[in-house]
C-alpha positions as CSV (number, residue, x, y, z in Angstrom):
1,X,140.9,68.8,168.7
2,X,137.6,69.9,168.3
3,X,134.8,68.6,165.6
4,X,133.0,71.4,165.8
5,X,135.0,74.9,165.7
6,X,132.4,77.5,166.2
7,X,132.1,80.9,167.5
8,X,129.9,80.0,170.7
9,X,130.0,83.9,171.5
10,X,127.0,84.1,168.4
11,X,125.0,80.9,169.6
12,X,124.4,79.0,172.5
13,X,127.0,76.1,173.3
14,X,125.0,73.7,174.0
15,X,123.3,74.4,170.3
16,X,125.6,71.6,168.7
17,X,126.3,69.2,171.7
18,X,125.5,66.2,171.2
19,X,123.0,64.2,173.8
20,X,123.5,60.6,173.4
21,X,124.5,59.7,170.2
22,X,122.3,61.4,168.1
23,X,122.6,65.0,167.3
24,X,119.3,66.1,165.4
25,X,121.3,69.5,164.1
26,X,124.5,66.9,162.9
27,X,121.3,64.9,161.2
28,X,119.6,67.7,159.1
29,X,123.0,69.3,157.9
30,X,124.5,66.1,157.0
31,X,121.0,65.3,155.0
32,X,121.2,68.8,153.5
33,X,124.2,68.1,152.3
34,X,124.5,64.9,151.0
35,X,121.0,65.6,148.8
36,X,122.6,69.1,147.7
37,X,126.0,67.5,146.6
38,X,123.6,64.4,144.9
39,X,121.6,66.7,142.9
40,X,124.7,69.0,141.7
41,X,125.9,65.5,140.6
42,X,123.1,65.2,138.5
43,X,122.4,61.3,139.8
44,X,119.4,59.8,141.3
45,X,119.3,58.2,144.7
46,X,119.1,55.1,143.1
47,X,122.7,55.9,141.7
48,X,124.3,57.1,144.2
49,X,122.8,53.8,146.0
50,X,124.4,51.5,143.6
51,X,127.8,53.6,143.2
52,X,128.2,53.5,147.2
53,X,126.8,50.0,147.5
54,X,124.3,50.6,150.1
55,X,120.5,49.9,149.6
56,X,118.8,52.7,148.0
57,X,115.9,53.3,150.5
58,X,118.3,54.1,153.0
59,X,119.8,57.0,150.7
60,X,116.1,58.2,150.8
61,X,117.0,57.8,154.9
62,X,119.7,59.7,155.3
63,X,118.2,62.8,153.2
64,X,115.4,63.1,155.2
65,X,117.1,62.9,158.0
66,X,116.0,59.7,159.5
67,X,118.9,57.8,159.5
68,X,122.5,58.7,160.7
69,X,125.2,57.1,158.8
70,X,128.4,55.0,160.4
71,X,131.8,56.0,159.4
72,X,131.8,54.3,156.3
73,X,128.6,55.1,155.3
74,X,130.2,59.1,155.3
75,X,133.6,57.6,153.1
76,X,131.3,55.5,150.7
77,X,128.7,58.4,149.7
78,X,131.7,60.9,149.9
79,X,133.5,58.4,147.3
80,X,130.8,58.2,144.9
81,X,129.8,61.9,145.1
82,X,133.7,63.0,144.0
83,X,134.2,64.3,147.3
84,X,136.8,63.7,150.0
85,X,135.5,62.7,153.2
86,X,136.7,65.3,155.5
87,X,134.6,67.8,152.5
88,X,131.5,66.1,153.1
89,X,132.0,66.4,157.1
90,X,133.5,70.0,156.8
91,X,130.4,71.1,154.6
92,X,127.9,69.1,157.1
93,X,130.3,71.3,160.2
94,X,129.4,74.5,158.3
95,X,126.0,73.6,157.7
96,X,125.1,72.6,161.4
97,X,126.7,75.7,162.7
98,X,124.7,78.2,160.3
99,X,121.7,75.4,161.3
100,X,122.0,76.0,165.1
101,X,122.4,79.9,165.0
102,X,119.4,80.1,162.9
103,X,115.8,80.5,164.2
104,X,113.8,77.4,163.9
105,X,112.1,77.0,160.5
106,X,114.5,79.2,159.2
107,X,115.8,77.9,155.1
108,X,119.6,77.7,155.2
C-alpha cells in the first residue's frame, strides 16, 4: 500500500519522497491544513491546545511548519478538530501532491 497515490506522470517522483524522516512538502501541507480546518472551527490555537492536550506554542509549531507531529499528535488534533484521522492525513496527501506539482511560491 502506498501513502502517497499520485500521478507521478504530472510531477517528478522524487517530488514527495521522503529523505530521512522529514519531508518539508509532508510539513507545509500538513501545517496548511491543520490551521485551515482550526480557523473553519472558529477556535484559537490556544483552544485547540487545550482540547488536544498538547502545549499551545507547539500548535503555533506545527502551523508554521516547524514541527512535525508523532502519530498521536495527528489523532489528538484530528479529535478536537471533528475530524477523523485518516481526513486530516488524506487532506494533508491531497495538499502535498497539489504542493509538489506546483511551482515554488506558488499559493495552493
Amino acid at each position: 500500500m502506498r501513502l502517497l497515490s499520485v500521478d507521478y506522470s504530472r510531477i517528478g517522483r522524487d517530488s514527495l519522497r521522503m529523505s530521512g524522516a522529514r519531508n518539508p512538502v509532508l510539513v507545509e501541507a500538513f501545517a496548511n491544513i491543520v490551521r485551515e480546518a482550526r480557523q473553519e472551527s472558529g477556535i484559537t490555537q490556544e483552544q485547540l491546545a487545550h482540547d488536544a492536550d498538547i502545549d499551545r506554542t507547539y500548535i503555533g509549531l506545527l502551523e508554521n511548519g516547524r514541527r512535525q507531529p508523532s502519530l498521536s499528535v495527528v489523532f489528538s488534533i484530528a479529535h478536537s478538530l471533528g475530524l477523523t484521522p485518516e481526513l486530516l492525513v488524506r487532506r494533508t496527501r491531497e495538499r502535498a501532491v497539489r504542493l509538489a506539482a506546483s511551482p515554488p511560491g506558488t499559493a495552493v
